[in-house]
KOLDREN-169171 format. One record per residue (C-alpha): chain; y, z, x; residue number from 1. Coordinates in steps of 0.1 Angstrom, whole numbers. Example, Ala and Ser with C-alpha at 12.3 -4.5 7.8 and 13.67 -1.06 7.14 Angstrom:
REM residues 2
{pt 'A'; {-45; 78; 123}; 1}
{pt 'A'; {-11; 71; 137}; 2}
//
This chain:
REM residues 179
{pt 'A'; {50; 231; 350}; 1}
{pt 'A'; {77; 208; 334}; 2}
{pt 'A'; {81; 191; 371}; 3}
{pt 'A'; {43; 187; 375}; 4}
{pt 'A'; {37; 170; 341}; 5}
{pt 'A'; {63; 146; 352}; 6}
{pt 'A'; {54; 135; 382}; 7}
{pt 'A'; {14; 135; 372}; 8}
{pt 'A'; {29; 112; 342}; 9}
{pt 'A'; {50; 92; 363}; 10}
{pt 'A'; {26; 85; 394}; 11}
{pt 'A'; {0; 76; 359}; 12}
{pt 'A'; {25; 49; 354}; 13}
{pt 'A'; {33; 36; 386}; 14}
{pt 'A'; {-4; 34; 392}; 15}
{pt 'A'; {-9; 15; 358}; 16}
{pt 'A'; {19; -12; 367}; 17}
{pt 'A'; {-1; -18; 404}; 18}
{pt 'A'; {-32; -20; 392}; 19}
{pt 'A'; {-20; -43; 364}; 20}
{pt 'A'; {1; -63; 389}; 21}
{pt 'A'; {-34; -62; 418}; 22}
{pt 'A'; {-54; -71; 390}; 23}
{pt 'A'; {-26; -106; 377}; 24}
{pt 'A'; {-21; -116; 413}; 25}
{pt 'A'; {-62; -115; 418}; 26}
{pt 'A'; {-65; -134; 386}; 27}
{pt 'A'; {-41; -155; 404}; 28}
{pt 'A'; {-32; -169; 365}; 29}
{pt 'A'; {4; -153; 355}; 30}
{pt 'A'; {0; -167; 318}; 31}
{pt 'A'; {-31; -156; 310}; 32}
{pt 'A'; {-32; -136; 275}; 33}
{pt 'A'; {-50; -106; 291}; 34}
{pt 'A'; {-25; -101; 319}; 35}
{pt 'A'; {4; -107; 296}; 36}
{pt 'A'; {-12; -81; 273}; 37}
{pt 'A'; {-19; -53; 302}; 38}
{pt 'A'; {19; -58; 309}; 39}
{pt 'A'; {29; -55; 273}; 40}
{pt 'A'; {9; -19; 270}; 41}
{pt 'A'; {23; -6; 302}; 42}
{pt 'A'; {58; -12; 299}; 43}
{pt 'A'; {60; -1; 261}; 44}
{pt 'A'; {43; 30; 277}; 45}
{pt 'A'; {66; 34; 304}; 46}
{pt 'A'; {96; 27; 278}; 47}
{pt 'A'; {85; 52; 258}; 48}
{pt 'A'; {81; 78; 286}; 49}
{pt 'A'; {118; 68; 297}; 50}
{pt 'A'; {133; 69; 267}; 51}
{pt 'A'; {118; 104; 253}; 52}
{pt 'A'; {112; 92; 219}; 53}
{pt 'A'; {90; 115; 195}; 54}
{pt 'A'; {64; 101; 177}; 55}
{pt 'A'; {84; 89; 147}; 56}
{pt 'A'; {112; 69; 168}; 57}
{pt 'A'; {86; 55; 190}; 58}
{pt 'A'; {68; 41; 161}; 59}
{pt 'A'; {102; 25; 145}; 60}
{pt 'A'; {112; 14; 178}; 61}
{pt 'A'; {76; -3; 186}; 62}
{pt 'A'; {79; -16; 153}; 63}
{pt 'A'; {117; -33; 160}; 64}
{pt 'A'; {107; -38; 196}; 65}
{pt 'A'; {74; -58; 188}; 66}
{pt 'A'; {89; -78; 162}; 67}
{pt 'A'; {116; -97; 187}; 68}
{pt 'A'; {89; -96; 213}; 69}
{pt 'A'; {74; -121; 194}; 70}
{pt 'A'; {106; -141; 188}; 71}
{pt 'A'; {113; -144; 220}; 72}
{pt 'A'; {77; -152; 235}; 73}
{pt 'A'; {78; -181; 208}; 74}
{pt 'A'; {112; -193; 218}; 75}
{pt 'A'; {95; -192; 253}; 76}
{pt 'A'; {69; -209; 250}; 77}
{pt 'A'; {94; -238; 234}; 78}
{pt 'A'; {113; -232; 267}; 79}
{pt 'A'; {87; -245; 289}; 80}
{pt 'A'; {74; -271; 271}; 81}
{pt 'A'; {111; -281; 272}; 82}
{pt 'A'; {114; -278; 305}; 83}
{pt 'A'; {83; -293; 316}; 84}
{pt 'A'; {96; -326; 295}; 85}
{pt 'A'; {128; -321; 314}; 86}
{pt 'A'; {108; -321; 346}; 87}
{pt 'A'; {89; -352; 336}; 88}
{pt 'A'; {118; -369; 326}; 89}
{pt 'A'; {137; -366; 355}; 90}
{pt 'A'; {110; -377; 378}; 91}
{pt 'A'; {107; -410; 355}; 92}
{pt 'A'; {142; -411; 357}; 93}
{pt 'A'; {143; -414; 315}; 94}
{pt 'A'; {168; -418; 290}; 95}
{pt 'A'; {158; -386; 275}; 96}
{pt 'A'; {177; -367; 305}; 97}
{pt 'A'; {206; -360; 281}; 98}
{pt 'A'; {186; -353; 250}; 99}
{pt 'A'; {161; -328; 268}; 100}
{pt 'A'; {189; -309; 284}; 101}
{pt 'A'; {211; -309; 251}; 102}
{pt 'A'; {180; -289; 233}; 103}
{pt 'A'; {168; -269; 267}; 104}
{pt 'A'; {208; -254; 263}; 105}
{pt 'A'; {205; -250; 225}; 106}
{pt 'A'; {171; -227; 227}; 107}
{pt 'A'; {185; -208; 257}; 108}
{pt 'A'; {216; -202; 232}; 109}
{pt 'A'; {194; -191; 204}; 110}
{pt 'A'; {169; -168; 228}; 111}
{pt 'A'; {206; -153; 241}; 112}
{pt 'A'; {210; -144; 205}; 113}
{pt 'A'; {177; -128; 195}; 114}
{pt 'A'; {178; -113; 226}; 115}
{pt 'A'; {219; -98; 215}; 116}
{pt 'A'; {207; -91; 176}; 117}
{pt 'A'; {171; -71; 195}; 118}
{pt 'A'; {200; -46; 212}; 119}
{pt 'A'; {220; -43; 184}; 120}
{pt 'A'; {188; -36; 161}; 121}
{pt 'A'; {172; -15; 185}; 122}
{pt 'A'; {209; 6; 193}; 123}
{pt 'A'; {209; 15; 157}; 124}
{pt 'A'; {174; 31; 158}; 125}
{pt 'A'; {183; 48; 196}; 126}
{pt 'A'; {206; 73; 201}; 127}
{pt 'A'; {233; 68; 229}; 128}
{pt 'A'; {212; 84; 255}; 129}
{pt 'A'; {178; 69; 243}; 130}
{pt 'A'; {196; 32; 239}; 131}
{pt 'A'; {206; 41; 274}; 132}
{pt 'A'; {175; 51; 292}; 133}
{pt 'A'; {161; 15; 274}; 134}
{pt 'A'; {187; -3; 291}; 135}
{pt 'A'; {181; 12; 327}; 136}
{pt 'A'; {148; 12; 322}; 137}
{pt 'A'; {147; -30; 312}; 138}
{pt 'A'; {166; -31; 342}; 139}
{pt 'A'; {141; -7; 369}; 140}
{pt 'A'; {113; -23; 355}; 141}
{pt 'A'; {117; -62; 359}; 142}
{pt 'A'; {130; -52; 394}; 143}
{pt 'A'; {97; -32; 403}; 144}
{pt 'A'; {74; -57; 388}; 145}
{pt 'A'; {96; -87; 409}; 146}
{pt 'A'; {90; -64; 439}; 147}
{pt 'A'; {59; -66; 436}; 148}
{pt 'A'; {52; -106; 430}; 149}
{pt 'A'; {77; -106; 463}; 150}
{pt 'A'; {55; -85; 483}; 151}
{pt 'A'; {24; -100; 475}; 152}
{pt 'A'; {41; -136; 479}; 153}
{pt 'A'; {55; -125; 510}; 154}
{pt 'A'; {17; -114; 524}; 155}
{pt 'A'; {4; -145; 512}; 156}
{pt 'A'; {31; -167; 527}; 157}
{pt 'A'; {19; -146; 560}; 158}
{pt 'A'; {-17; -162; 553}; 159}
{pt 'A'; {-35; -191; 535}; 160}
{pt 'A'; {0; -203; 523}; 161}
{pt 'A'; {21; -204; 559}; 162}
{pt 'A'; {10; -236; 568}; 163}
{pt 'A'; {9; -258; 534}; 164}
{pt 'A'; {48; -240; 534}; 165}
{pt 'A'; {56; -253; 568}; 166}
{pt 'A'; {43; -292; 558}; 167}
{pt 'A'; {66; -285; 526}; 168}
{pt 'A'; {95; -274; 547}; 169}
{pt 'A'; {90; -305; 573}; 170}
{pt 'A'; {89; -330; 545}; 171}
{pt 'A'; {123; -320; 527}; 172}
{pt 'A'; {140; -316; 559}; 173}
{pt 'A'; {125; -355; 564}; 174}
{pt 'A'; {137; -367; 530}; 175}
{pt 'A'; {170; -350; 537}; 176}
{pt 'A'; {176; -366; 569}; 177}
{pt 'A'; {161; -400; 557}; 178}
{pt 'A'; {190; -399; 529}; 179}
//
């Protein structure tokens, strides 16, 4: 029974994260505020599953958990607007180069640290084992949601997108020969 409730979870999950992932790549818009949100819900229920928290410790976890979530989804947003200066900058060949990169380092420093005082915050609510089972389970889960953008890159590459890739391709190899 134990095994069954499980798996029927489990293959709930799974199910959740591809429909999320069919539904962001159909939406074909990775930063929209629905798809972010649908992710959001699925991994926190995932985690929870993982972890084996009981209502009490999920809800001070979610509480912790949620807070730094959005730290860091501020500090991201700062991130790319940094980077797309950066990315501007460089193609007008600026005098900002040095600036831009000086504060794209700095955020990256403080987003390490939020990210470090989140673990060490979140370790004192966990036990050993739960703080664990979050760690592998950060870990599994980026990897299957990659997996999937991979795949579904790879099947488009296959398609629509094999030959604007090819033109790409030609014209670096040009530029690089050219220089």
């Amino acid at each position: 029974m134990n095994n069954t409730k499980v798996t029927l979870i489990s293959f709930f999950i799974i199910s959740c994260v591809f429909l999320f992932a069919n539904d962001l790549l159909a939406q074909k818009n990775i930063h929209s505020p629905k798809a972010k949100e649908r992710m959001d819900m699925v991994k926190k229920m995932k985690m929870i599953e993982a972890m084996e928290l009981n209502e009490t410790k999920s809800e001070k976890f979610l509480v912790k958990f949620n807070s730094y979530s959005k730290q860091l989804d501020e500090k991201r947003k700062q991130q790319q607007e940094l980077v797309d200066k950066l990315n501007d900058a460089v193609k007008n060949n600026s005098k900002e180069l040095s600036s831009l990169t000086e504060q794209l380092l700095n955020l990256q420093n403080e987003i390490s640290k939020i990210n470090y005082n989140k673990f060490q915050e979140l370790r004192g609510i966990l036990s050993e084992i739960e703080f664990a089972k979050y760690l592998i389970f950060e870990n599994k889960f980026m990897r299957e949601v990659f997996s999937c953008f991979m795949n579904y890159n790879n099947d488009e590459v296959k398609g629509k997108k094999a030959g604007k890739m090819k033109k790409d391709t030609d014209k670096i190899r040009k530029e690089n020969k050219n220089n």
